[in-house]
N, C-alpha and C positions, 0 to 999 in steps of 0.2 A: 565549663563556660557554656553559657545560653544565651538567648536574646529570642524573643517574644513579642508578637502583634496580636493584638485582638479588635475585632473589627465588628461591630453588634452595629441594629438596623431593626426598626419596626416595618412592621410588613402587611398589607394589608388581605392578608389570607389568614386562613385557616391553620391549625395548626399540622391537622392529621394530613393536609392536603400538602406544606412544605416537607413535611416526612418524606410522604408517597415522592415527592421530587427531586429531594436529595437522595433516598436510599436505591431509584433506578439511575443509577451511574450512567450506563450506555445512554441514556437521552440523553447528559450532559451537551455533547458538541451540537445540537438543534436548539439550546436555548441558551446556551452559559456563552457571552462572548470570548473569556479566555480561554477552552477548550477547544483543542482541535479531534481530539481521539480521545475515547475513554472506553476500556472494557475491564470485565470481570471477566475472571477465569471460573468463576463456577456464582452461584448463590450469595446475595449478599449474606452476611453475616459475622460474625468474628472470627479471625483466621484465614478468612478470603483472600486473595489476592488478585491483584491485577495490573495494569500497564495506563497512564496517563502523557498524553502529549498536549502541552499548553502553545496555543497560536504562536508562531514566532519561531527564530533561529533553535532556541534551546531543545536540547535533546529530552525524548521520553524519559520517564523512569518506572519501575516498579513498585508498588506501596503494596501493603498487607492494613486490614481492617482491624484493628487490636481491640478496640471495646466496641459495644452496644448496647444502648440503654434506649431499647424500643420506643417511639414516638416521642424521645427525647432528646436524644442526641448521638452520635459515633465518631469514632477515631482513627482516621489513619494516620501509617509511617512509611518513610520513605527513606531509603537511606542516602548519606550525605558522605562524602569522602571522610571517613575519619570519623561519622558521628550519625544523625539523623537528625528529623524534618517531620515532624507530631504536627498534624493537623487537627484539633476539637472541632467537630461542629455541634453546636446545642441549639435547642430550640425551647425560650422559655413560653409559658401557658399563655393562652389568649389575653389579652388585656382591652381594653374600652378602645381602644385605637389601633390594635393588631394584635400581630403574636412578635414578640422579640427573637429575632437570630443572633446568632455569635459563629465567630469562626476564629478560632487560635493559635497562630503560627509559633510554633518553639524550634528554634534554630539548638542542635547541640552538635560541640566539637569544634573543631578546625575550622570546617564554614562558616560559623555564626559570626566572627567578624565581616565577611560580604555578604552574608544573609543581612545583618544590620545597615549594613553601608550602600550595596547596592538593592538588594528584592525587595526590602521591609516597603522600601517608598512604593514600590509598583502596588506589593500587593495592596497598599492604602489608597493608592489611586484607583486599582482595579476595582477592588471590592463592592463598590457603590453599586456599579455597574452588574454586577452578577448577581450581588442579591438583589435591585430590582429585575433582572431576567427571571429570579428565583421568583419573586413575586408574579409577575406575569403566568408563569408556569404554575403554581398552584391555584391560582385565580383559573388557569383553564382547564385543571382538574378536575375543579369541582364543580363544573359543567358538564364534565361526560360521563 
């Protein structure tokens, strides 16, 4: 059992510049409004791991970095009672009007019934809002 969001967004940056933004995690909580804490325990890369606390009541977790496909996208997981919590992030090539993001929430196990019912709407409501933060952020990248 699954269940899945995906949530894409043209952006008005660069591509190499939303990379450099999403693969430094720790700057997350200075520009992502749903972050409240985000570290890595060592180097991003595949294999990585680290701890994420999103603004709000809900408790931290741990996630691990499971692929990387340099200046185009990576994947965390997280685990979920019973299952886990795959997040894709992809960044398609520049286009006449920006560069396309995507981010993929796969719900497996036991959870994915209130992953569907309850998170899926948040994260469609949030989403908007972060990747324009993400946009801001690359946009003052490629300034300094």
């Amino acid at each position: 059992m699954h269940h899945t969001v995906t949530c894409t967004q043209t952006l008005d940056a660069e591509p190499a510049d939303v990379w450099a933004a999403w693969i430094d995690m720790e700057s997350y909580p200075t520009w992502d409004p749903r972050e409240e804490e985000l570290r890595l325990d060592g180097p991003f890369g595949e294999g990585a791991t680290g701890w994420s606390k999103q603004v709000g009541p809900r408790p931290g977790t741990r996630f691990t970095i499971t692929d990387v496909d340099p200046g185009r996208g990576f994947t965390t997981t997280c685990p979920l009672p019973g299952g886990a919590l795959e997040i894709r992030h992809r960044i398609e090539g520049g286009t006449p009007t920006g560069v396309r993001v995507e981010k993929t929430y796969t719900a497996r196990g036991p959870m994915t019934l209130a992953f569907r019912l309850v998170f899926a709407r948040g994260i469609r409501a949030s989403t908007p809002g972060t990747f324009a933060a993400l946009e801001a952020e690359a946009r003052s990248r490629s300034l300094r």
